[in-house]
N, C-alpha and C positions, 0 to 999 in steps of 0.2 A: 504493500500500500504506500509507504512511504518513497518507493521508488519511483513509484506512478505519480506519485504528487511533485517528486523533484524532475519527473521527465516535463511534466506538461509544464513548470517553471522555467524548464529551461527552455525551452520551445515558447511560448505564449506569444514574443512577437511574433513568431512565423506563424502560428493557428494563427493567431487574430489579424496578418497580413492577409493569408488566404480566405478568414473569412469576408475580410471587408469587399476583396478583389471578386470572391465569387458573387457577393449581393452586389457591386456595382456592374457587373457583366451581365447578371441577370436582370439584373434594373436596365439596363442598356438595352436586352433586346426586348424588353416589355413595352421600351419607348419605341423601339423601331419599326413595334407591330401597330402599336397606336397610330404612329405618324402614317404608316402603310394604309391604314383603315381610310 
C-alpha cells in the first residue's frame, strides 16, 4: 500500500498532465463536432 501511494507521488504530475491533455483533446473534438453541426 505504501508503495502504491509513493508511486502515484511520484508520478502525479505526469497523471495529472495526461489527464488535463486527455479532457482538452476530448473537449477539442466535442467542439469540432459542434462547429460541424
Amino acid at each position: 500500500m505504501l508503495y502504491l501511494v509513493s508511486f502515484f507521488y511520484q508520478y502525479s504530475d505526469v497523471i495529472y498532465f495526461c489527464c488535463i491533455s486527455f479532457t482538452l483533446l476530448s473537449w477539442q473534438e466535442d467542439s469540432e463536432e459542434i462547429i460541424l453541426q
